[in-house]
C-alpha positions as CSV (number, residue, x, y, z in Angstrom):
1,X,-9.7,4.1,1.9
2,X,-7.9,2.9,5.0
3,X,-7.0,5.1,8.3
4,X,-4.7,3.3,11.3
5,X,-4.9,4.5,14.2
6,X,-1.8,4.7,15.7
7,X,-0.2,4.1,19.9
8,X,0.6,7.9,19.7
9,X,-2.0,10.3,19.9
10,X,0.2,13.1,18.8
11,X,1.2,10.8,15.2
12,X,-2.7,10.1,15.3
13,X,-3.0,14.4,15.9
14,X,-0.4,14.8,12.7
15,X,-2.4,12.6,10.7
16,X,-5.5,14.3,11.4
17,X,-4.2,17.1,10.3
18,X,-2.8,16.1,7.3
19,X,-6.1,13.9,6.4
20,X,-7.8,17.7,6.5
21,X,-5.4,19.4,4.9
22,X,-5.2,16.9,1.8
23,X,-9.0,16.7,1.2
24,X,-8.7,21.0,1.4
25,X,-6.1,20.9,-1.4
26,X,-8.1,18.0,-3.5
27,X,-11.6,20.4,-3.4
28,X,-8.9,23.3,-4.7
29,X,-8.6,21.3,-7.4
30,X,-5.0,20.8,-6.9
31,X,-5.2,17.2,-8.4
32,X,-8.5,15.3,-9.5
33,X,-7.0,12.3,-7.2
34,X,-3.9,11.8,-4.9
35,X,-2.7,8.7,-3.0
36,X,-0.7,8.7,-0.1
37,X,1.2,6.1,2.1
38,X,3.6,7.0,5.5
39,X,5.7,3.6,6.3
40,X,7.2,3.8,9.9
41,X,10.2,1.2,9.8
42,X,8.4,-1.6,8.8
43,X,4.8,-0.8,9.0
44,X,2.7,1.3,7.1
45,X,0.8,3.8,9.8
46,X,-1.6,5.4,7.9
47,X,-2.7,5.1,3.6
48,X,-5.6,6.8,2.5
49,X,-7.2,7.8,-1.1
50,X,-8.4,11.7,-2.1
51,X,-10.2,12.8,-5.0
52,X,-10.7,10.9,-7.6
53,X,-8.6,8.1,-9.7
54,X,-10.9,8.9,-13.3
55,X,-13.6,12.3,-13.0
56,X,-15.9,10.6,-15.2
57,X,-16.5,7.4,-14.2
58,X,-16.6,9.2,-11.2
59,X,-13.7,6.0,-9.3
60,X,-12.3,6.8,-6.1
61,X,-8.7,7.4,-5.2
62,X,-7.6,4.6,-2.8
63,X,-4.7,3.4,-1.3
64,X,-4.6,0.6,-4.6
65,X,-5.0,2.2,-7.5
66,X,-2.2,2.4,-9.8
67,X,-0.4,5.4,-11.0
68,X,2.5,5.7,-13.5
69,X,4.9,6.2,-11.4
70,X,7.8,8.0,-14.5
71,X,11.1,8.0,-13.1
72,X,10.9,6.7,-9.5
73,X,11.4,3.5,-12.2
74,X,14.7,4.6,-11.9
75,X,15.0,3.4,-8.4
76,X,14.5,0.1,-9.2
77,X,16.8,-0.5,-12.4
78,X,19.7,1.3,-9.9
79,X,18.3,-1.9,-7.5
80,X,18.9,-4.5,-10.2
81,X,22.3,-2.8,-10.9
82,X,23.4,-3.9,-7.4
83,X,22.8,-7.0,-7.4
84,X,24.4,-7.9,-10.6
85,X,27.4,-5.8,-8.6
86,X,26.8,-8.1,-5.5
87,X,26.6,-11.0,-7.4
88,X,29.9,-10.0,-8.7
89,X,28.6,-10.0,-12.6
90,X,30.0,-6.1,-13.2
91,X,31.9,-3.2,-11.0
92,X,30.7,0.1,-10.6
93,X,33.7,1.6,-12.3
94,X,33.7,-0.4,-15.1
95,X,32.8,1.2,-18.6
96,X,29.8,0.1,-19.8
97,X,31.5,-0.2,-23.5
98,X,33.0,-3.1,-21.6
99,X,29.7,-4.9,-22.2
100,X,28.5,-3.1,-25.0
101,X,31.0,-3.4,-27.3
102,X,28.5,-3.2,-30.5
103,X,27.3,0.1,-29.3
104,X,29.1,3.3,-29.7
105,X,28.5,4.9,-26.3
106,X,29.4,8.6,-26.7
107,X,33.3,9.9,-25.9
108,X,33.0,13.7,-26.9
109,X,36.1,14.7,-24.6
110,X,39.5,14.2,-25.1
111,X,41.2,12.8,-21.6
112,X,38.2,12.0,-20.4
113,X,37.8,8.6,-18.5
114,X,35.1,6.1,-20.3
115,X,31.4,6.7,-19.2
116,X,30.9,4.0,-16.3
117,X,28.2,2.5,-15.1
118,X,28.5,4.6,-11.8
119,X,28.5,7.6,-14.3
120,X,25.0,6.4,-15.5
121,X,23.3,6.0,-12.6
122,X,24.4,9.2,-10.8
123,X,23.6,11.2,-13.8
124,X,27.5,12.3,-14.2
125,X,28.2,11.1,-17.1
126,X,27.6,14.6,-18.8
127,X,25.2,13.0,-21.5
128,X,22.0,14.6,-23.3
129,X,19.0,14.2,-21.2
130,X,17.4,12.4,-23.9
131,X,17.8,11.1,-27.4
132,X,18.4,13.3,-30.8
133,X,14.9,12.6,-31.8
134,X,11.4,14.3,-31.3
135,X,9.7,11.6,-29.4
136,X,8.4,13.9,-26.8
137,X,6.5,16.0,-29.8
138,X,5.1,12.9,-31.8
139,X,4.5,11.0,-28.5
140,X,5.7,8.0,-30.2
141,X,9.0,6.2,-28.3
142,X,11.2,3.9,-30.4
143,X,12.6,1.0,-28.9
144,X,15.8,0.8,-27.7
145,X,17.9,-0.3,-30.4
146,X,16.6,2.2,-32.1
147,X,18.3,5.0,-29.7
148,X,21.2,3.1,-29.6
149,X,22.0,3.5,-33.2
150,X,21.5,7.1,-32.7
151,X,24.0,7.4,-30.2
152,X,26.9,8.6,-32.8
153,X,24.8,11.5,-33.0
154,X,24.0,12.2,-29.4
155,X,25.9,15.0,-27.6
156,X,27.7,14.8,-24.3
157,X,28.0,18.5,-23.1
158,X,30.5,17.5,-20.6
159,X,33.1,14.8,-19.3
160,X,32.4,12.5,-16.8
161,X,32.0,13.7,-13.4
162,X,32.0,17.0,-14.6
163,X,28.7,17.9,-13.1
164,X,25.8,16.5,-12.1
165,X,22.9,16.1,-15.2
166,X,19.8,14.0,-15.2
167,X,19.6,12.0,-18.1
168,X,16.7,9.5,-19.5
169,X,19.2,8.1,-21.4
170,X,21.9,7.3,-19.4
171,X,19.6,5.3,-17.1
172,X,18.4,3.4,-20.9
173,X,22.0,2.6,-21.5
174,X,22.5,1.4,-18.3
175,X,19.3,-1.0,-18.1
176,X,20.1,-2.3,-21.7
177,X,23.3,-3.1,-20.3
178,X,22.0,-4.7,-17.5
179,X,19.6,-6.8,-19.1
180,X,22.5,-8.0,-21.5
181,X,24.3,-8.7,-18.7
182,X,21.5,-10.9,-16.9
183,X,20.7,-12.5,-19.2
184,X,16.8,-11.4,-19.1
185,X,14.5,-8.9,-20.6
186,X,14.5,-6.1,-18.0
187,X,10.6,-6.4,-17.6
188,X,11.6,-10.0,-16.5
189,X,14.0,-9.3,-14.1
190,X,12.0,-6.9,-12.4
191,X,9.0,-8.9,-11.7
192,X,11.2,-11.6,-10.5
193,X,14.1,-10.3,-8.8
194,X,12.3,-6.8,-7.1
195,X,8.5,-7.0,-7.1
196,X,7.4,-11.0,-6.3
197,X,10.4,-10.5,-3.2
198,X,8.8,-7.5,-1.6
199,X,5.0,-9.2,-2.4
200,X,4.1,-6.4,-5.4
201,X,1.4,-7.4,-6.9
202,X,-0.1,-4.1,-7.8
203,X,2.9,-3.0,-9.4
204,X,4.3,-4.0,-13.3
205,X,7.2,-2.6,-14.9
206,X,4.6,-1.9,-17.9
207,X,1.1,-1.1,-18.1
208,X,-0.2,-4.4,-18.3
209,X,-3.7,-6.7,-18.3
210,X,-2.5,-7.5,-14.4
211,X,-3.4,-3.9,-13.3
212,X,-5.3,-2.1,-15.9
213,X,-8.2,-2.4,-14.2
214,X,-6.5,-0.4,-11.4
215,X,-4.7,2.4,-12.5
216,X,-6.2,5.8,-12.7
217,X,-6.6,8.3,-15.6
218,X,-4.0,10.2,-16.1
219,X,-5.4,14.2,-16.7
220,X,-3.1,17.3,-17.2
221,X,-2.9,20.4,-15.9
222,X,-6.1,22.4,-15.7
223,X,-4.8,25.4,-17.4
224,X,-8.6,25.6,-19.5
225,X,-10.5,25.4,-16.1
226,X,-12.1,22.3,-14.4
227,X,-12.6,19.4,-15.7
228,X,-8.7,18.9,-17.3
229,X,-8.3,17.3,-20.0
230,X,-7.1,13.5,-20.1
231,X,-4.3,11.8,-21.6
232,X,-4.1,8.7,-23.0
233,X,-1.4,6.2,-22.2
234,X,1.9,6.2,-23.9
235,X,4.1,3.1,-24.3
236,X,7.8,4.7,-23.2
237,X,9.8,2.3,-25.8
238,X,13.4,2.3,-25.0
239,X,13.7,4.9,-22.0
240,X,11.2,2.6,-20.3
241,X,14.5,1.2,-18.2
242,X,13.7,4.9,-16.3
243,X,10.0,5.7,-16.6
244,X,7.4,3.0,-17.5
245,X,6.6,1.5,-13.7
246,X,3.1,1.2,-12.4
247,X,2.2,1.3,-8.8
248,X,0.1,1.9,-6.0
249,X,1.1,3.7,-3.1
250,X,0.4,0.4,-1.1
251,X,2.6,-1.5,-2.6
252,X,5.2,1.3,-2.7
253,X,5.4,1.2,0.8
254,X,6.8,-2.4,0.9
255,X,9.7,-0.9,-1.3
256,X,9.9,2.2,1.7
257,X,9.9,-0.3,4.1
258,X,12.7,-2.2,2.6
259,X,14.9,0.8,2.7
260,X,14.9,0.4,6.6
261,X,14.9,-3.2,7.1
262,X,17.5,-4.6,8.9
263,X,17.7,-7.6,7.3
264,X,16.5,-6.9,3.9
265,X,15.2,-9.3,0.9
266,X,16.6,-7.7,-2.3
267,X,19.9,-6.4,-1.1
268,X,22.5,-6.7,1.7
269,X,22.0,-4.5,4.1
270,X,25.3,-2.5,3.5
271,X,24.4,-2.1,-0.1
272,X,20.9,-0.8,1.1
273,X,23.2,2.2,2.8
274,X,25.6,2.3,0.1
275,X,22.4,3.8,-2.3
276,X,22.0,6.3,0.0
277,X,25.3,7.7,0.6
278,X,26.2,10.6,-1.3
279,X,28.3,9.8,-4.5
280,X,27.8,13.1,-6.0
281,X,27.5,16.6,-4.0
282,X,26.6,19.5,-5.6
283,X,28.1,23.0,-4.9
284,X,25.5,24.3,-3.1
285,X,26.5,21.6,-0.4
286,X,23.0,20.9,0.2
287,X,22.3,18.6,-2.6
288,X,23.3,15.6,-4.5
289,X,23.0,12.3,-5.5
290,X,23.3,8.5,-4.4
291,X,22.8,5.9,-6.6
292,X,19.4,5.7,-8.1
293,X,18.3,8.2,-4.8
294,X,18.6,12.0,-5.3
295,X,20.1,13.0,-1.6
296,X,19.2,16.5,0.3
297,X,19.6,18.3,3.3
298,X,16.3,19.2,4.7
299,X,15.4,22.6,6.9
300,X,15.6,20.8,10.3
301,X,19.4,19.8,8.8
302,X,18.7,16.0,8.6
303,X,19.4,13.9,5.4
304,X,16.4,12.8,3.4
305,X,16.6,10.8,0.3
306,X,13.9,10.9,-3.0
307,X,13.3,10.2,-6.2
308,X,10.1,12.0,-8.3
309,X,8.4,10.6,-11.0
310,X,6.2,12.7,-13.8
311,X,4.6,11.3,-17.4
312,X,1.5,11.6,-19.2
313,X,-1.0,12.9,-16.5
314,X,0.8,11.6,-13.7
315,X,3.1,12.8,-11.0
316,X,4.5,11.1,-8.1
317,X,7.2,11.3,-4.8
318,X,8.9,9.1,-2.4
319,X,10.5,11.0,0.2
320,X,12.4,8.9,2.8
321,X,14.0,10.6,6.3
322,X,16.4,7.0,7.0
323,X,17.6,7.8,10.2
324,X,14.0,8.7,11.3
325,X,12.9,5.0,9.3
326,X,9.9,7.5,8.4
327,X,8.8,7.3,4.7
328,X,6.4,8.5,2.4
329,X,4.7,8.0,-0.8
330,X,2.6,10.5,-2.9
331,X,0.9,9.8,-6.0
332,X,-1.6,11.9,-8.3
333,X,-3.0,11.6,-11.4
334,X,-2.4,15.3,-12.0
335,X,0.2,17.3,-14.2
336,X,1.4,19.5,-11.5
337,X,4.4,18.4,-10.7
338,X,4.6,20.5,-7.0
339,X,1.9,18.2,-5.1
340,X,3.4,15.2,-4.3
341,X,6.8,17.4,-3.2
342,X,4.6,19.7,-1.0
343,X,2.4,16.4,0.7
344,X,5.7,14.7,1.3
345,X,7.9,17.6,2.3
346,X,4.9,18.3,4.5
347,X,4.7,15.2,6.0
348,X,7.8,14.6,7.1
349,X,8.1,18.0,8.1
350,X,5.2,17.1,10.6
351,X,6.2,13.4,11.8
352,X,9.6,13.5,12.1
353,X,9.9,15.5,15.4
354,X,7.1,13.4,16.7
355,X,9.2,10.2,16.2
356,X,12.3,11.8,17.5
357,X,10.8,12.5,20.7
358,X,9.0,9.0,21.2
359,X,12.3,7.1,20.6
360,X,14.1,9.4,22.7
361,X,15.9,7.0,24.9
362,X,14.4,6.9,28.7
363,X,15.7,9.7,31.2
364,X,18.9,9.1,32.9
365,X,18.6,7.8,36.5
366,X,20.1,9.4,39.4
367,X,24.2,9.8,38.7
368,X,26.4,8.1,40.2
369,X,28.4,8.9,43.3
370,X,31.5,7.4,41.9
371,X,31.2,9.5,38.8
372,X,32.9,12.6,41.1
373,X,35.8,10.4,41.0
374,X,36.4,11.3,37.3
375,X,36.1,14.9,37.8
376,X,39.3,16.9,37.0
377,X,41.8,18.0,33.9
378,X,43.8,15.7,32.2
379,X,46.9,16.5,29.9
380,X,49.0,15.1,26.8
381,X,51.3,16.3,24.9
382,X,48.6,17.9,22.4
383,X,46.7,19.8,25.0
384,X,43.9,19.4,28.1
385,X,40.7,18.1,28.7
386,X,38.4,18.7,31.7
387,X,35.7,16.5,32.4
388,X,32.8,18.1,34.9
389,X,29.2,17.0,35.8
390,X,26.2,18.8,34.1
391,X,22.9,17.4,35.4
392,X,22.7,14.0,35.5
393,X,25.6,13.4,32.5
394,X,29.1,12.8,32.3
395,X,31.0,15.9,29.9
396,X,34.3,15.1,28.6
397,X,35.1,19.1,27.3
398,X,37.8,19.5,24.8
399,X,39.5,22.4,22.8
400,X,38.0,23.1,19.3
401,X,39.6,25.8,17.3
402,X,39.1,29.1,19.4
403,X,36.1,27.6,21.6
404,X,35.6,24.2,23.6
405,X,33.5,21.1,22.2
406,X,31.3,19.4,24.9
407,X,31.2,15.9,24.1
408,X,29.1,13.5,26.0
409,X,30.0,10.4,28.1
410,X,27.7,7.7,27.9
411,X,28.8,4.6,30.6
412,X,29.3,1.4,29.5
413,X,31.1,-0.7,32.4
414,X,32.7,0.8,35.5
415,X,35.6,3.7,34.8
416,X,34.2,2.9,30.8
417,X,32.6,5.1,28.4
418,X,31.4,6.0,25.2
419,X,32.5,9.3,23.6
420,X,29.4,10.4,21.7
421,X,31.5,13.2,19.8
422,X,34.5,14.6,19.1
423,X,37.4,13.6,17.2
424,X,37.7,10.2,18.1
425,X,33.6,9.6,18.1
426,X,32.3,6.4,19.3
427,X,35.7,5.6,20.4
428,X,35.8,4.7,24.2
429,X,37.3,6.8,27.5
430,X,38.7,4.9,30.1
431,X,39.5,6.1,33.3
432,X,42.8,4.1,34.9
433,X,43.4,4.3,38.9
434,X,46.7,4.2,40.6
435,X,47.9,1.8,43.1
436,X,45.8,3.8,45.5
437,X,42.5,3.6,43.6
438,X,42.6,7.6,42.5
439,X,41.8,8.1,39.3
440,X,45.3,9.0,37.7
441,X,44.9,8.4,34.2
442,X,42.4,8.7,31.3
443,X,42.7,7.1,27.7
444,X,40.3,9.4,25.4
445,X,40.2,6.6,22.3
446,X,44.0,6.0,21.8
447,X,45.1,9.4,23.3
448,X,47.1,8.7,27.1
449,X,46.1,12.2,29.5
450,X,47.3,12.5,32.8
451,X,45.7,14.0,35.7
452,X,46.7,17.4,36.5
């Protein structure tokens, strides 16, 4: 059980708060134990147990025990995808018959383009979520080449990049392809490409002898009453590739962390951004997908990125606000699948506006005399701009459609600044003087306006 204390009392009064309304929802029986981790940029500011990790050994939940994580997995196959791409062993857009000639990847529409391997991991490349066989009634998973012999039978409801559908198997093709491709077992690659980097050592891309000892029972939902039942582990055979990762919520939050890093260890830093970009919107305009990251528009109209994970007993969350670099990770050994999206959602909900305000930058001094200087309308041939003083800031305003956009002037050198809006954002406005040192003349980005 571990509690930081952080330099801000209202984080530390957040975190209070959570801590009490967590150990409420764990005496509810909402989940015999939960795990949760909040990573800050690179630091992880508070990870703390609840409940239990098996009811009758009667073993806390702690920041380091081990949950099947399901498809959060996913995350990390989508990783080793990119840096075969960086490495420049496959393209995105390349089909993934390309490297697996042998296997007859399913082309049910006529017209349509190839299934890549951008298809597979956005979940548009319209195939059945999971194999034609009844592994999820008899519990037992065939390997992979056993799936992949089944996929002339396996349906593809709709053409790639038709719509978005999540699919166990796409993201089994994909990491078969991969591994063929690296020349490696996936397990393999894993452990040395993803988790020894990042220092996981609580975390196996199987259950294994390394962290048995560690990982909780998995138990499922208490429809029956209290204690609920257990379930016994289940080997995920070939859709492992998007569902058979173990780890603790400590060691997750190296993988959070490495989501904001600067400079980070498993990918370049552009590729880090590239996951998180939108590849796929759905209609509703507030949801999508990135690659291996599911992509949403939260309440407060920021973008958060996620990825859930459920199996056996076990349901999990990461939940990352990246322009906040505020992350967190939720794991229970519960079948429930809302609690980890309600203690994530919740949390971010609660810390974001804290860390907003405390990176706010410093209050403006005093403005500038010579700032009056720059006060006036300016014309071009497309229309005028006036530029007034509000407060202490600089205000370039500007036509948009029937109303005026305000757009902020942040100063850079003298008669220089930044446009912090508008059409030509983060472009620069420079104000030119005549021979007499009036101000005759600005250049808003590459657009010439005279004073008027």
């Amino acid at each position: 059980m571990t509690r930081q204390a952080t330099s801000d009392p209202q984080i530390d009064a957040a975190l209070s708060l959570l801590d009490a309304q967590i150990t409420d929802d764990v005496a509810r029986q909402a989940a015999p134990g939960i795990s949760v981790s909040i990573v800050r940029d690179q630091a992880t500011i508070w990870s703390r147990g609840f409940g239990l990790a098996d009811i009758v050994r009667k073993v806390p939940a702690t920041p380091e025990t081990v949950y099947a994580v399901g498809s959060i997995t996913k995350l990390f196959t989508a990783t080793m995808l990119m840096q075969l791409r960086d490495a420049g062993k496959l393209r995105l857009d390349d089909a993934v018959t390309d490297y697996l000639p042998d296997v007859d990847v399913p082309h049910r529409h006529a017209e349509a383009p190839p299934i890549s391997f951008r298809n597979l991991v956005t979940h548009t490349s319209g195939l059945s979520k999971d194999a034609p066989t009844d592994y999820w009634a008899t519990n037992s998973f065939p390997p992979i080449e056993r799936l992949l012999e089944l996929m002339p039978e396996t349906e593809q409801p709709y053409p790639p990049l038709t719509r978005w559908k999540y699919s166990n198997l796409a993201i089994a093709l994909m990491g078969h392809a991969l591994s063929r491709i690296a020349g490696e077992s996936w397990d393999s690659y894993v452990e040395r490409r993803i988790l020894a980097p990042l220092g996981m050592t609580k975390t196996a891309p199987r259950l294994t002898d390394r962290v048995r000892a560690q990982t909780a029972q998995g138990y499922a939902r208490p429809v029956s009453g209290w204690p609920p039942s257990s379930f016994p582990h289940r080997d995920l055979g070939g859709i492992s590739f998007g569902g058979s990762l173990h780890s603790s919520v400590a060691d997750m939050a190296r993988f959070i962390a490495a989501q904001f890093s600067a400079t980070p260890r498993l990918l370049k830093r552009s590729t880090v951004l590239e996951m998180q970009r939108l590849q796929w919107l759905n209609d509703d305009w507030q949801t999508g997908q990135g690659i291996g990251w599911r992509v949403h528009r939260a309440t407060d109209g920021s973008t958060r990125i996620e990825h859930g994970g459920g199996v056996y007993g076990f349901t999990c969350k990461l939940l990352l606000s990246p322009a906040d670099r505020l992350g967190i990770a939720v794991f229970t050994n519960g079948s429930d699948g809302t609690v980890g999206q309600k203690w994530a959602t919740r949390a971010l909900d609660l810390l974001a506006p804290i860390c907003r305000q405390s990176e706010a930058p410093a209050p403006p001094t005093a403005m500038p005399e010579a700032w009056r200087a720059y006060v006036g309308r300016y014309r071009w041939a497309l229309g005028d701009v006036e530029v007034v003083i509000r407060g202490d800031e600089l205000i370039l305003l500007s036509p948009l459609g029937l109303g005026v956009e305000e757009v902020k002037l942040r100063p850079e050198s003298d008669q220089v600044f930044r446009l912090l809006g508008g059409s030509v954002h983060g472009e620069r406005l420079r104000f030119i003087p005549d021979a007499g040192g009036r101000i005759a003349r600005a250049w808003v980005g590459p657009h010439p306006h005279d004073r008027i």
